[in-house]
KOLGU-4560 file (N, C-alpha, C; in nm, 3 decimals, padded with zeros to 5 digits):
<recs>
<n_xx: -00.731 n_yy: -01.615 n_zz: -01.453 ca_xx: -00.800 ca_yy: -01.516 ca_zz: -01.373 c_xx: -00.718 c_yy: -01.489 c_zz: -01.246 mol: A seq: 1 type: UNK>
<n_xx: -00.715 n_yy: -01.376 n_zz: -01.185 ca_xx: -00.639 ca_yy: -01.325 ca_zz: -01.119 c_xx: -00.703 c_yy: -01.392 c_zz: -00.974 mol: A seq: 2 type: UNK>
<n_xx: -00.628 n_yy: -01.425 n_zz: -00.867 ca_xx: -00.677 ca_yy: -01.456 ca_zz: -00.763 c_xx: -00.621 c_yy: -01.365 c_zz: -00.657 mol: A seq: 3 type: UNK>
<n_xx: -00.719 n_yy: -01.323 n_zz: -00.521 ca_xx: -00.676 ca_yy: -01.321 ca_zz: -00.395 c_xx: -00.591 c_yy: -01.328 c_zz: -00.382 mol: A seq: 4 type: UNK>
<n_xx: -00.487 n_yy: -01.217 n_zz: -00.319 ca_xx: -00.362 ca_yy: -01.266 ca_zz: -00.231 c_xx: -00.429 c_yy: -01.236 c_zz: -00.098 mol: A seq: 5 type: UNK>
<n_xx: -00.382 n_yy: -01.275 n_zz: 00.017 ca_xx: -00.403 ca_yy: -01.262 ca_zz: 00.169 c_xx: -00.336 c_yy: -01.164 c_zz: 00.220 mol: A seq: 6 type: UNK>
<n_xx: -00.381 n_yy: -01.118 n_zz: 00.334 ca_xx: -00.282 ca_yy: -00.982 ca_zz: 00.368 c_xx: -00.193 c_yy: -01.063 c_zz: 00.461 mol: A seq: 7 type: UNK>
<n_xx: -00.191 n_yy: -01.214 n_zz: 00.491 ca_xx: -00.105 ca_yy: -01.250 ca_zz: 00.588 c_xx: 00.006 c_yy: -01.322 c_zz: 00.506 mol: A seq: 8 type: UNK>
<n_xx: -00.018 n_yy: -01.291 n_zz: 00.323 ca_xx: 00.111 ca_yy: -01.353 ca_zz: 00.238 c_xx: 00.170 c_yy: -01.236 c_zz: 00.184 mol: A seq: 9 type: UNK>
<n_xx: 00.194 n_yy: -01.136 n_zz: 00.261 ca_xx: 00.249 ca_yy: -01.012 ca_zz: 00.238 c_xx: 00.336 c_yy: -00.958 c_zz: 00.359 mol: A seq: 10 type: UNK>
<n_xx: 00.424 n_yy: -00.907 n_zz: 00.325 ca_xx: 00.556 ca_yy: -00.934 ca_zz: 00.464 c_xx: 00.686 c_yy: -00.803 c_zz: 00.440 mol: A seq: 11 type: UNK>
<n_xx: 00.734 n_yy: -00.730 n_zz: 00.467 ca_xx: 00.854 ca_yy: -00.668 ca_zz: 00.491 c_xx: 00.947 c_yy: -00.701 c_zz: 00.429 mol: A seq: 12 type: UNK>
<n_xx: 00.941 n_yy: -00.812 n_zz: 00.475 ca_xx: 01.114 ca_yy: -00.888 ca_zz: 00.484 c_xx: 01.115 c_yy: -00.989 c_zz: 00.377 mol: A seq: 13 type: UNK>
<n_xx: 01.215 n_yy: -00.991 n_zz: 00.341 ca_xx: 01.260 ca_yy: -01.090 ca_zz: 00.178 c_xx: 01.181 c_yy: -01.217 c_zz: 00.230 mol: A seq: 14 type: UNK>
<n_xx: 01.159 n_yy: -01.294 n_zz: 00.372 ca_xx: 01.097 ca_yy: -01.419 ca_zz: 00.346 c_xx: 01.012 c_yy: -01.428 c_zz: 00.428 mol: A seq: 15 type: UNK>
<n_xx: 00.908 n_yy: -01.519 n_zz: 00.386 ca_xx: 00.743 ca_yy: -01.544 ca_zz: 00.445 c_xx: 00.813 c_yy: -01.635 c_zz: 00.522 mol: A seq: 16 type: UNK>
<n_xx: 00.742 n_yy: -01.659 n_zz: 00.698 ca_xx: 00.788 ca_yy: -01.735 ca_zz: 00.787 c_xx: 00.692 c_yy: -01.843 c_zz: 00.770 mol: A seq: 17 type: UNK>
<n_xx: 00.753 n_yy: -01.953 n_zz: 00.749 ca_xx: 00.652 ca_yy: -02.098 ca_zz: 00.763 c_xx: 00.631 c_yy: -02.162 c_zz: 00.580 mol: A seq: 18 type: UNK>
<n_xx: 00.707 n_yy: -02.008 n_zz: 00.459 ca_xx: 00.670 ca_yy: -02.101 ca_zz: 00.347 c_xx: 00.818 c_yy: -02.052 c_zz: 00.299 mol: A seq: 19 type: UNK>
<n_xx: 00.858 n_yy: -02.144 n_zz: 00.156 ca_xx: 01.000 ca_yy: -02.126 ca_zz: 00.103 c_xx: 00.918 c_yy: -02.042 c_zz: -00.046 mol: A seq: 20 type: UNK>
<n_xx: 00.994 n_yy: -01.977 n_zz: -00.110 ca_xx: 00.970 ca_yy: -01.907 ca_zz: -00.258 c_xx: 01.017 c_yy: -01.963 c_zz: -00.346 mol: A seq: 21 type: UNK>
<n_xx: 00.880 n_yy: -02.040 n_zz: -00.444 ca_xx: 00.946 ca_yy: -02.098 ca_zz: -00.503 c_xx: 01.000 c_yy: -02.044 c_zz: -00.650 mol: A seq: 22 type: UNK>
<n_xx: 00.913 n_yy: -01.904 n_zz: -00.673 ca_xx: 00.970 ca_yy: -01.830 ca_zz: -00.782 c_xx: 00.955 c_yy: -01.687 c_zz: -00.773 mol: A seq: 23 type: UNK>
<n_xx: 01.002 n_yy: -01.606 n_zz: -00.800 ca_xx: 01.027 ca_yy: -01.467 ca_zz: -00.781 c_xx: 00.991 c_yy: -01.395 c_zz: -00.924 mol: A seq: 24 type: UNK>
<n_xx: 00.823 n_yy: -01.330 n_zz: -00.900 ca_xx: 00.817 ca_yy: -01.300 ca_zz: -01.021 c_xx: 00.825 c_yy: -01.152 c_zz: -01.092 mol: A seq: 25 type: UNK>
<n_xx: 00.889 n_yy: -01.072 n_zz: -01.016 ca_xx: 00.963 ca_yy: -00.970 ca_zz: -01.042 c_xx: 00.876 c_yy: -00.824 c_zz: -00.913 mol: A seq: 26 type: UNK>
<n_xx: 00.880 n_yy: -00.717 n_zz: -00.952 ca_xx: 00.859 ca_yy: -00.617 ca_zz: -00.879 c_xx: 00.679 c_yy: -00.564 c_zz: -00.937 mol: A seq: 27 type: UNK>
<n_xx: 00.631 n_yy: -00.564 n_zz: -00.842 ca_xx: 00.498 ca_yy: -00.532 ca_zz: -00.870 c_xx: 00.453 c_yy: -00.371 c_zz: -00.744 mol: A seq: 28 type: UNK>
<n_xx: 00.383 n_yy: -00.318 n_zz: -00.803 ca_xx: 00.335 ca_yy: -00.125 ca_zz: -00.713 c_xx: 00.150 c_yy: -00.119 c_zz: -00.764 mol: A seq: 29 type: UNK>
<n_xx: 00.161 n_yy: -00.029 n_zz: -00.683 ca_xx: 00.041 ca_yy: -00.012 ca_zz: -00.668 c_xx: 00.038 c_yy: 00.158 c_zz: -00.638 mol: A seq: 30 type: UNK>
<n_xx: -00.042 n_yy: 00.232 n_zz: -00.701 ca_xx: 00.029 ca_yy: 00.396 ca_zz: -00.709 c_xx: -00.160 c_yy: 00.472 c_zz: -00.696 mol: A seq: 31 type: UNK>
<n_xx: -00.123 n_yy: 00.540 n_zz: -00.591 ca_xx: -00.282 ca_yy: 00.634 ca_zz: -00.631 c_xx: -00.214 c_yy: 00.796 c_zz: -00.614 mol: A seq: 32 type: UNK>
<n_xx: -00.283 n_yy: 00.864 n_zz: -00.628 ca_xx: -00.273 ca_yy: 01.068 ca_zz: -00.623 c_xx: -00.402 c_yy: 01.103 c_zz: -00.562 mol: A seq: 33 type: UNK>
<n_xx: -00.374 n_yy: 01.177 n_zz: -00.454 ca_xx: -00.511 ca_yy: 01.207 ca_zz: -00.352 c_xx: -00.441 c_yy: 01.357 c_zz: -00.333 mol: A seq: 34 type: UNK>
<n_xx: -00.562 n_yy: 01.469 n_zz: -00.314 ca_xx: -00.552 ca_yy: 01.569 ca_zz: -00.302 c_xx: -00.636 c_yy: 01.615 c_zz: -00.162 mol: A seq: 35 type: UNK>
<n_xx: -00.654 n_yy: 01.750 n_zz: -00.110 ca_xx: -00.687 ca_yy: 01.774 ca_zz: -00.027 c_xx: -00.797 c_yy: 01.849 c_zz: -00.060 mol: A seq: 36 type: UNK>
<n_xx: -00.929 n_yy: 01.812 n_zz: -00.011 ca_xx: -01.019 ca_yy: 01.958 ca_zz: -00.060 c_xx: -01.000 c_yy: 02.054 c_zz: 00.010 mol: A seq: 37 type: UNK>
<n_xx: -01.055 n_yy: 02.170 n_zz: -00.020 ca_xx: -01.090 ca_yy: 02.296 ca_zz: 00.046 c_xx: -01.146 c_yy: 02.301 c_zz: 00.186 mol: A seq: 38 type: UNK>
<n_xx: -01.277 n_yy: 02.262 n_zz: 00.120 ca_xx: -01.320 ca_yy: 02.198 ca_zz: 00.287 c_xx: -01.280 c_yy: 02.068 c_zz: 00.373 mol: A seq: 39 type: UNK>
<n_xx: -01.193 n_yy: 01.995 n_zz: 00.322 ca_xx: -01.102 ca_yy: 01.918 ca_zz: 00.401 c_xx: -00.976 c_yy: 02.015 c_zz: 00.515 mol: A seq: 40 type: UNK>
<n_xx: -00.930 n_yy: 02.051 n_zz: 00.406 ca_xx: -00.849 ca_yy: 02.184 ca_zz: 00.487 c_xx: -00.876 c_yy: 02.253 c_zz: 00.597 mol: A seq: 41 type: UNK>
<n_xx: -00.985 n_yy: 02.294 n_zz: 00.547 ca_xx: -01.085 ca_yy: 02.427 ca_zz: 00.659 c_xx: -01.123 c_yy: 02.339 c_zz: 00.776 mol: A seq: 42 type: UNK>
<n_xx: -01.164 n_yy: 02.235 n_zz: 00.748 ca_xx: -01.148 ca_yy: 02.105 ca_zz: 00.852 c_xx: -01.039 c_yy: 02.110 c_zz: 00.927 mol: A seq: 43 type: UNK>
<n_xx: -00.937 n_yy: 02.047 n_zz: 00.856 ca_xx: -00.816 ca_yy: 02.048 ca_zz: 00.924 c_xx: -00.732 c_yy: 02.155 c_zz: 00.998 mol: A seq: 44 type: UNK>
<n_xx: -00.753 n_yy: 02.292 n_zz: 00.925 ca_xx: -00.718 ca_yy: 02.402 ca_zz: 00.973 c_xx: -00.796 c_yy: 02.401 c_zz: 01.163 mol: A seq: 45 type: UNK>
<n_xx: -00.927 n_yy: 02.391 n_zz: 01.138 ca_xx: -01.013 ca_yy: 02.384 ca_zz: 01.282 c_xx: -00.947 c_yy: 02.270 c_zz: 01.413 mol: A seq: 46 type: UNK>
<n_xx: -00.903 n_yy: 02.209 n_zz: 01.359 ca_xx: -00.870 ca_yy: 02.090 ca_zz: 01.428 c_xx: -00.706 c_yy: 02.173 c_zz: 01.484 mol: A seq: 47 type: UNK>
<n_xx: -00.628 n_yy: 02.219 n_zz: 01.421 ca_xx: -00.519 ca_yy: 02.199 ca_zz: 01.456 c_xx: -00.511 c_yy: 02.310 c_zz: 01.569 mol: A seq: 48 type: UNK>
<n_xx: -00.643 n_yy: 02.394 n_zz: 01.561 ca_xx: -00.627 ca_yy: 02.516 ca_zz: 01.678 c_xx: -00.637 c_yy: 02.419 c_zz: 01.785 mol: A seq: 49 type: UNK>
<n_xx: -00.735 n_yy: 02.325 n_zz: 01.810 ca_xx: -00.750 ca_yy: 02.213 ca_zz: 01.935 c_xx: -00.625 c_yy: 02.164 c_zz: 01.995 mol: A seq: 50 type: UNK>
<n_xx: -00.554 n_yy: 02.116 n_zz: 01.885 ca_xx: -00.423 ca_yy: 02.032 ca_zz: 01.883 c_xx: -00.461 c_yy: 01.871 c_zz: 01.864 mol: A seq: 51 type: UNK>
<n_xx: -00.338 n_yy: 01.812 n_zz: 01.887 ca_xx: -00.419 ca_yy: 01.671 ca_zz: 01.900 c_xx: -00.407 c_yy: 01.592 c_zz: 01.729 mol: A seq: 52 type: UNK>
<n_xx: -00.464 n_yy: 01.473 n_zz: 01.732 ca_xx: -00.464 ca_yy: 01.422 ca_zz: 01.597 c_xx: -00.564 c_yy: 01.464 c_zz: 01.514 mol: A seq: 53 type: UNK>
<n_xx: -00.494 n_yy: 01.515 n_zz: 01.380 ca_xx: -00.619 ca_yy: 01.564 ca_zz: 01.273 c_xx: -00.600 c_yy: 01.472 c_zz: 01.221 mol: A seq: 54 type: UNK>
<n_xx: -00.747 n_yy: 01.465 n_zz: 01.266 ca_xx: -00.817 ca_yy: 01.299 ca_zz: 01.209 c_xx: -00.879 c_yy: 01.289 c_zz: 01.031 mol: A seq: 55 type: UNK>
<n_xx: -00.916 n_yy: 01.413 n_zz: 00.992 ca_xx: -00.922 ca_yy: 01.458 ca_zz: 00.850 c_xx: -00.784 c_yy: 01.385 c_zz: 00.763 mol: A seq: 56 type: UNK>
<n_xx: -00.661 n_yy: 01.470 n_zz: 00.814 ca_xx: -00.591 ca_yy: 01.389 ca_zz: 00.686 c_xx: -00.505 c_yy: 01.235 c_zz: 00.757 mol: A seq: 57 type: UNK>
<n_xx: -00.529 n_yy: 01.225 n_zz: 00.860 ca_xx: -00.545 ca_yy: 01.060 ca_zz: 00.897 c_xx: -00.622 c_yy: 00.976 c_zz: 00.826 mol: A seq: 58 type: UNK>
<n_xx: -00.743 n_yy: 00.984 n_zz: 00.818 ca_xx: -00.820 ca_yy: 00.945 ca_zz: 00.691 c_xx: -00.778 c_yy: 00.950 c_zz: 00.558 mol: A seq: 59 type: UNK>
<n_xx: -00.780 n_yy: 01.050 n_zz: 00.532 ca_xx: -00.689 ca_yy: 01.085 ca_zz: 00.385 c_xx: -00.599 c_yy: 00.993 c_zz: 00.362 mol: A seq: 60 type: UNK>
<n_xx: -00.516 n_yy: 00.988 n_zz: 00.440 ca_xx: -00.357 ca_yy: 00.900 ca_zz: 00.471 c_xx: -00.395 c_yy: 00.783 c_zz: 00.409 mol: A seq: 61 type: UNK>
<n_xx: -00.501 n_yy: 00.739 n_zz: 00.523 ca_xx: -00.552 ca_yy: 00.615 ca_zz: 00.544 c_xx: -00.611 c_yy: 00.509 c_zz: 00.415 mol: A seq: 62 type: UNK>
<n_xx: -00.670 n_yy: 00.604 n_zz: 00.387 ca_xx: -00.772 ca_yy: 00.546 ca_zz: 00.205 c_xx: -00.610 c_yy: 00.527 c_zz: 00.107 mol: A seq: 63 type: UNK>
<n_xx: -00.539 n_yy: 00.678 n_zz: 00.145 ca_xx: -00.462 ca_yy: 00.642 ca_zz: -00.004 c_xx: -00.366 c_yy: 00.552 c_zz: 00.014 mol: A seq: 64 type: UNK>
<n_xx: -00.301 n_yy: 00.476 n_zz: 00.149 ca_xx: -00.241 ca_yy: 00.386 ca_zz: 00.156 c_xx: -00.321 c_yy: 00.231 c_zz: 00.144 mol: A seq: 65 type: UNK>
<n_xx: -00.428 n_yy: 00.220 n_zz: 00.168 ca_xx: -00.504 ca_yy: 00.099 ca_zz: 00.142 c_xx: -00.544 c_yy: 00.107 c_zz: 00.032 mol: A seq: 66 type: UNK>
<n_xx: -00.604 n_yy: 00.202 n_zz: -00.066 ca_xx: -00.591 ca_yy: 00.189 ca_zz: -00.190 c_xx: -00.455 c_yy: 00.160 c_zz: -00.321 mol: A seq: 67 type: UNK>
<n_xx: -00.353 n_yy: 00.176 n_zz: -00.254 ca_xx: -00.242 ca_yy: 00.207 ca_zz: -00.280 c_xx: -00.203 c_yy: -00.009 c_zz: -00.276 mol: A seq: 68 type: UNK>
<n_xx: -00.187 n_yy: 00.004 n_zz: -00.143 ca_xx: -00.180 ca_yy: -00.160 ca_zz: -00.127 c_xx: -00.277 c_yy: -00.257 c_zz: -00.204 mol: A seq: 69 type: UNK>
<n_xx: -00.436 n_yy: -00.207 n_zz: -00.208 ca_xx: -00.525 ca_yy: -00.307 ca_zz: -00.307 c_xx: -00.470 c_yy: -00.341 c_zz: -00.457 mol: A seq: 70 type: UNK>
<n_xx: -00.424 n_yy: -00.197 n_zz: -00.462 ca_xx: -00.358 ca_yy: -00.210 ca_zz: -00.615 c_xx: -00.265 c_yy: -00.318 c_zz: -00.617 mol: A seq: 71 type: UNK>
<n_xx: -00.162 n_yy: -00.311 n_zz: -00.555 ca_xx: -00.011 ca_yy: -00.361 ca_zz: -00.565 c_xx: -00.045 c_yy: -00.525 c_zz: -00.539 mol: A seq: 72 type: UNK>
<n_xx: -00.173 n_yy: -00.565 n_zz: -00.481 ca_xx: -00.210 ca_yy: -00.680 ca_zz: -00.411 c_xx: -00.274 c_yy: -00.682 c_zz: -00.586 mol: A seq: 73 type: UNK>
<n_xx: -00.347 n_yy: -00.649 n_zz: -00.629 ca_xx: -00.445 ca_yy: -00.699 ca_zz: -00.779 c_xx: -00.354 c_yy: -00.760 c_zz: -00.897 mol: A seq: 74 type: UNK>
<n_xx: -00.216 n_yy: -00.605 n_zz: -00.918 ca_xx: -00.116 ca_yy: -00.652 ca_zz: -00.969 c_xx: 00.013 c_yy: -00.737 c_zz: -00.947 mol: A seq: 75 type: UNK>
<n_xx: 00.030 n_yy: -00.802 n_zz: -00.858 ca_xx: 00.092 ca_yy: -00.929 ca_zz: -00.782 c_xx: -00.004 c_yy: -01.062 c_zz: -00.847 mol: A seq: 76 type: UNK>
<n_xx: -00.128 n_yy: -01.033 n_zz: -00.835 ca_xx: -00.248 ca_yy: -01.156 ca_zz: -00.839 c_xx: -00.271 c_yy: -01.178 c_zz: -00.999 mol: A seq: 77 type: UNK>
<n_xx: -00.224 n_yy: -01.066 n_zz: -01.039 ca_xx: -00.199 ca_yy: -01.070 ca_zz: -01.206 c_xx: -00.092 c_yy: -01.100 c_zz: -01.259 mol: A seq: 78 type: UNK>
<n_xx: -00.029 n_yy: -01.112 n_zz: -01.220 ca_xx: 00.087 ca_yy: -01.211 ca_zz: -01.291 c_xx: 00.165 c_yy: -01.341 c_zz: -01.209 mol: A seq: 79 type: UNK>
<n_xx: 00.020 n_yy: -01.380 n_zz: -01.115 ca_xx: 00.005 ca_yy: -01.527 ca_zz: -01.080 c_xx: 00.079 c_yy: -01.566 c_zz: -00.965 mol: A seq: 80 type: UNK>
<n_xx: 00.124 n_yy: -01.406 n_zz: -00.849 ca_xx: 00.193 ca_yy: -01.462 ca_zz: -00.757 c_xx: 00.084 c_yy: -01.473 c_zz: -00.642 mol: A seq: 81 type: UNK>
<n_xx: 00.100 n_yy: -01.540 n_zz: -00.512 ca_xx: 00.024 ca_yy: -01.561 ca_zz: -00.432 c_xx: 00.073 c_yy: -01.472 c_zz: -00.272 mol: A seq: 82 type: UNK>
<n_xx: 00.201 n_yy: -01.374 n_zz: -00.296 ca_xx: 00.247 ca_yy: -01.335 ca_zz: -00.197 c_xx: 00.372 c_yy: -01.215 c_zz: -00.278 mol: A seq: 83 type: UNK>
<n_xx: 00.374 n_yy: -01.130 n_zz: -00.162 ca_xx: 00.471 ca_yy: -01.016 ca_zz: -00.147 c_xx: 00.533 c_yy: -00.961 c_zz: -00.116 mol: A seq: 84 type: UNK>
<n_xx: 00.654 n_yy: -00.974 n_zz: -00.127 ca_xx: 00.787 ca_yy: -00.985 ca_zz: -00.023 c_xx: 00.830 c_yy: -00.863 c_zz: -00.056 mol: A seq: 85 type: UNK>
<n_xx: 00.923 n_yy: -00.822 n_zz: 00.082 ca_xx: 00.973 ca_yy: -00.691 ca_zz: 00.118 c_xx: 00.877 c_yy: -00.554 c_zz: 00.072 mol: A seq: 86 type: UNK>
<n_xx: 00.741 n_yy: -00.552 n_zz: 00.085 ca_xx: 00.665 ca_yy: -00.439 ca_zz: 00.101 c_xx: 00.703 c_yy: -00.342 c_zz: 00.116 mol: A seq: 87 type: UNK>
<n_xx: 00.685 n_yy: -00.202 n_zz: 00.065 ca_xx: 00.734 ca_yy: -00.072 ca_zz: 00.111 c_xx: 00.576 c_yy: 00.010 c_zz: 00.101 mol: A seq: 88 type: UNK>
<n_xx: 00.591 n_yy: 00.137 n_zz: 00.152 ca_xx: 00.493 ca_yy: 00.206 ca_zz: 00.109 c_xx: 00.628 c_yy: 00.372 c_zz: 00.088 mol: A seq: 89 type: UNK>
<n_xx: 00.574 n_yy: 00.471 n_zz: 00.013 ca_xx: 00.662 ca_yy: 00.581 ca_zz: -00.003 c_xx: 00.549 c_yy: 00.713 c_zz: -00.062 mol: A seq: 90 type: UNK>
<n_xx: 00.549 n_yy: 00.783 n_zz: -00.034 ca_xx: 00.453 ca_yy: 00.856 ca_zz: -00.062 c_xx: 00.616 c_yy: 01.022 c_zz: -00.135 mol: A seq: 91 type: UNK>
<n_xx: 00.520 n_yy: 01.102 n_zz: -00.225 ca_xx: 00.561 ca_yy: 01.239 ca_zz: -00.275 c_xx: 00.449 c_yy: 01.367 c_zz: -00.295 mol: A seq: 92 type: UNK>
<n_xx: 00.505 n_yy: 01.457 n_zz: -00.244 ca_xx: 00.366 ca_yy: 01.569 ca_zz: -00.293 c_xx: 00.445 c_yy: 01.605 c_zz: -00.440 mol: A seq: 93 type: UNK>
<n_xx: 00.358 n_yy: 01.578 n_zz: -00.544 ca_xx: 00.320 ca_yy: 01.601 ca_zz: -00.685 c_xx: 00.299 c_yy: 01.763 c_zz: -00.699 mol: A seq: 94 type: UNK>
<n_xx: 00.213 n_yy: 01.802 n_zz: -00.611 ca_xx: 00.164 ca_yy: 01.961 ca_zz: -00.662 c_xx: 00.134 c_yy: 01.966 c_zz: -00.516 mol: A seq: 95 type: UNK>
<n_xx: 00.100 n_yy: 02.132 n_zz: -00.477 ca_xx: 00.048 ca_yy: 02.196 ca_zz: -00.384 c_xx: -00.032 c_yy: 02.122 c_zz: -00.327 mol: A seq: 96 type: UNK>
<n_xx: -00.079 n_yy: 02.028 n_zz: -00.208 ca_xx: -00.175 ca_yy: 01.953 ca_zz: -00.182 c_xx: -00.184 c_yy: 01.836 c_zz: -00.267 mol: A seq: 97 type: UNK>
<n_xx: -00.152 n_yy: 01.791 n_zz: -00.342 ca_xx: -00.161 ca_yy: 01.655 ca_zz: -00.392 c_xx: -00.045 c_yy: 01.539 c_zz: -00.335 mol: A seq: 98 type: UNK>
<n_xx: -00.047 n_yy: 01.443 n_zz: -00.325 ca_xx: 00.026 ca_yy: 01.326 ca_zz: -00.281 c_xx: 00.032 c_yy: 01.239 c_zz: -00.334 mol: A seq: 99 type: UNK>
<n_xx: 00.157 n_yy: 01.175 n_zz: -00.383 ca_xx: 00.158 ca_yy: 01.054 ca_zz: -00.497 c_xx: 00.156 c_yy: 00.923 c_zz: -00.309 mol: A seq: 100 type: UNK>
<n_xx: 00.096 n_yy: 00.804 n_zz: -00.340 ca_xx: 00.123 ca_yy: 00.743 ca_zz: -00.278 c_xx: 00.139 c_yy: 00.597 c_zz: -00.295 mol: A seq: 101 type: UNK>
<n_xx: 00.273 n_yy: 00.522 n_zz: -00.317 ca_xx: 00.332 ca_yy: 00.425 ca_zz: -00.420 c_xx: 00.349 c_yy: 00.271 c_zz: -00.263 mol: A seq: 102 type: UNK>
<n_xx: 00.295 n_yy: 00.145 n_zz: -00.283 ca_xx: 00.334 ca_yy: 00.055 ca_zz: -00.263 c_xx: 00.396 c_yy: -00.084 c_zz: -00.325 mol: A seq: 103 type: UNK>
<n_xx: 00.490 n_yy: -00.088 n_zz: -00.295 ca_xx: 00.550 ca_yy: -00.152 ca_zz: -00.363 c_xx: 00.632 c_yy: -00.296 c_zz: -00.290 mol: A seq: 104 type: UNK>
<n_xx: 00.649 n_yy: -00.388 n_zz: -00.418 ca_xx: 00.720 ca_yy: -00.536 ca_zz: -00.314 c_xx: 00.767 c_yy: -00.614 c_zz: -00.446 mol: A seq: 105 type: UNK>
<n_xx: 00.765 n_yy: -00.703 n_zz: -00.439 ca_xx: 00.870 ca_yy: -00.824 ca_zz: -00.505 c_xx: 00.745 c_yy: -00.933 c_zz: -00.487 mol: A seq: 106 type: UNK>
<n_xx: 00.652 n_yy: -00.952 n_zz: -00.610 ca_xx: 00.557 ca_yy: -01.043 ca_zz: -00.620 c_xx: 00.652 c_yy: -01.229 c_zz: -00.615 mol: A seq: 107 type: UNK>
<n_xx: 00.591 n_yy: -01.276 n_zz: -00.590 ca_xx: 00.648 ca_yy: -01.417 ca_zz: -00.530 c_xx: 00.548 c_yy: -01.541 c_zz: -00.556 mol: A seq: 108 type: UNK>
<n_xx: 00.540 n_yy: -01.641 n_zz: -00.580 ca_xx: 00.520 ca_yy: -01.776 ca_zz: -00.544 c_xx: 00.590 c_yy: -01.863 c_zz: -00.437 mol: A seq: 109 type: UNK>
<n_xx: 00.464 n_yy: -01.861 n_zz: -00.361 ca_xx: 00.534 ca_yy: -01.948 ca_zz: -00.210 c_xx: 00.472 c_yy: -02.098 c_zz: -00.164 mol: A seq: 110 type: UNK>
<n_xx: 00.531 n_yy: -02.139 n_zz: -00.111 ca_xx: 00.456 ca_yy: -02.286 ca_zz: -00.061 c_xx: 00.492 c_yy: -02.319 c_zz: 00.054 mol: A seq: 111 type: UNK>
<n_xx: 00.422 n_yy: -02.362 n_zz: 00.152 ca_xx: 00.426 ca_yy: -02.452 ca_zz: 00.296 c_xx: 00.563 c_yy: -02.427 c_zz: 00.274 mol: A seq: 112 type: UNK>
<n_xx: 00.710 n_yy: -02.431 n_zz: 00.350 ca_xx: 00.821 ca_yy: -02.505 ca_zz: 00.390 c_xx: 00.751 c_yy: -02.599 c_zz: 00.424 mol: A seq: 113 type: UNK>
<n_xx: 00.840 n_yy: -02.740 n_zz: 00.422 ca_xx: 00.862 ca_yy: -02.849 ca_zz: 00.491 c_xx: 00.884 c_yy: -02.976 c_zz: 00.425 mol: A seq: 114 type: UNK>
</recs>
C-alpha cells in the first residue's frame, strides 16, 4: 500500500539535507489540464481594468500546481519511495485557454545520514 510522502521529503536539489539516498527509484510526474471558464475570464477581464493581482487565475495557477504535485507525491508513494529529489514544476498551453501543468522529480529512498 502506498504511503505518505511529506512535503518536507521533497526538495529541488539532488540531496535531502540531514538524510543519504539509499536508492534511486527512477523519475516519477504528476500532470493535470485546467482550462479557463468564460466566466472566469469575464472575471479576470474586470480585474485587470483595476490592475493589480488577478487573483482569479492565481487560484487557477494555484489548484493546478498542487494538484499537479499531489499526483507526483501518490506516484513516488507507489513505487515505494519516501522522498523527491530535484522537483520541477513546467507548465504548456495545450489549446486556446487550456494549460498542461507537469511536476516532476526523481522518486528516492532516504534515511537519517549518520
Amino acid at each position: 500500500m502506498a504511503t505518505s510522502i511529506p512535503h518536507h521529503q521533497v526538495t529541488t536539489s539532488n540531496e535531502l539535507p540531514g538524510c543519504r539516498v539509499v536508492r534511486s527509484l527512477g523519475i516519477v510526474r504528476g500532470i493535470t489540464v485546467r482550462s479557463r471558464s468564460v466566466i472566469g475570464n469575464l472575471g479576470a477581464a474586470l480585474q485587470t481594468l483595476v490592475g493589480g493581482n488577478i487573483s482569479i487565475y492565481t487560484e487557477l495557477c494555484e489548484k493546478a500546481r498542487e494538484e499537479a504535485f499531489e499526483l507526483m507525491l501518490q506516484h513516488a508513494a507507489a513505487m515505494g519511495a519516501n522522498a523527491v529529489l530535484a522537483m520541477r514544476y513546467d507548465a504548456n498551453d495545450v489549446a486556446e485557454g487550456v494549460t498542461e501543468v507537469l511536476a516532476y522529480g526523481t522518486a528516492a529512498q532516504v534515511e537519517p545520514a549518520g
